[in-house]
C-alpha positions in Angstrom: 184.7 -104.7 176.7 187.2 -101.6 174.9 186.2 -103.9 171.7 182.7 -103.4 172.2 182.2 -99.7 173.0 184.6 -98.8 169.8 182.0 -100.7 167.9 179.5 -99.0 169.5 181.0 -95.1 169.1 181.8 -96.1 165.1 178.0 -97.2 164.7 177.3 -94.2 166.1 179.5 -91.9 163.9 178.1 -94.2 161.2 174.4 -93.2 162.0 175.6 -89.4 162.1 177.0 -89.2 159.4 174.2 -90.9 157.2 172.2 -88.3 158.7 174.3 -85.0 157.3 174.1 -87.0 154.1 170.5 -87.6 154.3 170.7 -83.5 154.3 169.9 -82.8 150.6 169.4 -80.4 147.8 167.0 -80.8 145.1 166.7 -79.3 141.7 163.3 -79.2 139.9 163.5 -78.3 136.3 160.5 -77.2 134.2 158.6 -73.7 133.0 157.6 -70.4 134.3 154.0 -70.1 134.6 154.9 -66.8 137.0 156.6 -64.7 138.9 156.7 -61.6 141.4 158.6 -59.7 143.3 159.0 -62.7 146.0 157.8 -66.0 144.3 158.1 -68.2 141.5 155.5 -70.6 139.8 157.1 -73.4 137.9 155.3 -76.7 136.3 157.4 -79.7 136.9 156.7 -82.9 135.8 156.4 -85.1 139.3 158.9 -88.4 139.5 156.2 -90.8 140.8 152.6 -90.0 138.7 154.7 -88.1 135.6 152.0 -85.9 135.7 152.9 -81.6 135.8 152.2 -80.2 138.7 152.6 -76.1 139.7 155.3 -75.8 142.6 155.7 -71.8 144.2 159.1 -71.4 145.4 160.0 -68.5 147.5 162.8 -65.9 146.5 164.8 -63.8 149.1 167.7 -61.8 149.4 170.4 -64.7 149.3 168.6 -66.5 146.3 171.5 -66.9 143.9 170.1 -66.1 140.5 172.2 -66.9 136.9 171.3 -66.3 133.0 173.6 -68.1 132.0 176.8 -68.1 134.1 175.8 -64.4 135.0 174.7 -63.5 138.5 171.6 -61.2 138.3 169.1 -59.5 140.2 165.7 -60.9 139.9 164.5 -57.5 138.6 167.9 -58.0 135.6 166.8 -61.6 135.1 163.3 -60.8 133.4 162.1 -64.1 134.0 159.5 -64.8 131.1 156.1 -67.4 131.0 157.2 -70.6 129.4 160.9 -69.9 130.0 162.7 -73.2 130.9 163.9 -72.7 134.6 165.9 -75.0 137.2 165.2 -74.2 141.2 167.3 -75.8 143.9 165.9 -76.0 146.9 166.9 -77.4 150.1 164.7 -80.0 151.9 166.3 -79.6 155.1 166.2 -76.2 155.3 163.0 -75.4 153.5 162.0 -77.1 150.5 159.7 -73.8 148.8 162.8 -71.8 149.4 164.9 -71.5 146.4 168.5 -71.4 146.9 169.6 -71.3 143.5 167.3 -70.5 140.2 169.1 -71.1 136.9 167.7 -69.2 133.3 168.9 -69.8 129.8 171.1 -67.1 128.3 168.0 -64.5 126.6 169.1 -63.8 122.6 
């Protein structure tokens, strides 16, 4: 019977931990088509069809934005159209939230 219910409590901890690493970032890479003050557009080129599609992605205060290696500020980062971007997102949390948006150095 103590066989059985260890068996049972590891597939359990199995199932819970597949589950935290079900919990994933994702990182879209494509151009700016625009931005403001709290959003982002970017055409990415879907997986599936490998047709572009426009994805918005929300900017806040904990959005961790690099040119380069470089932490800016969105307002420093003068993000440009046709810029090649990369946005990580979060599907757990919310996928149109950015978490991390990564620019080329400017020349």
């Amino acid at each position: 019977m103590r066989h059985s219910q260890r068996l049972f409590a590891i597939a359990i901890a199995v199932c819970l931990l597949g589950a935290s690493v079900a919990a994933h970032q994702v990182t879209y890479k494509g151009t700016v088509v625009s931005t403001d003050k709290m959003t982002v557009k970017v055409t990415v080129v879907d997986e599936k069809t490998k047709k572009p599609m426009d994805i918005t992605f929300k900017i806040d205060k904990d959005t961790k934005i690099l040119r380069g290696d470089k932490v800016v500020t969105l307002a420093e980062a003068r993000i440009q159209k046709d810029e090649k971007i990369a946005v990580t997102t979060d599907h757990d949390l919310d996928e149109d939230l950015a978490l991390v948006v990564r620019l080329d150095v400017k020349k």
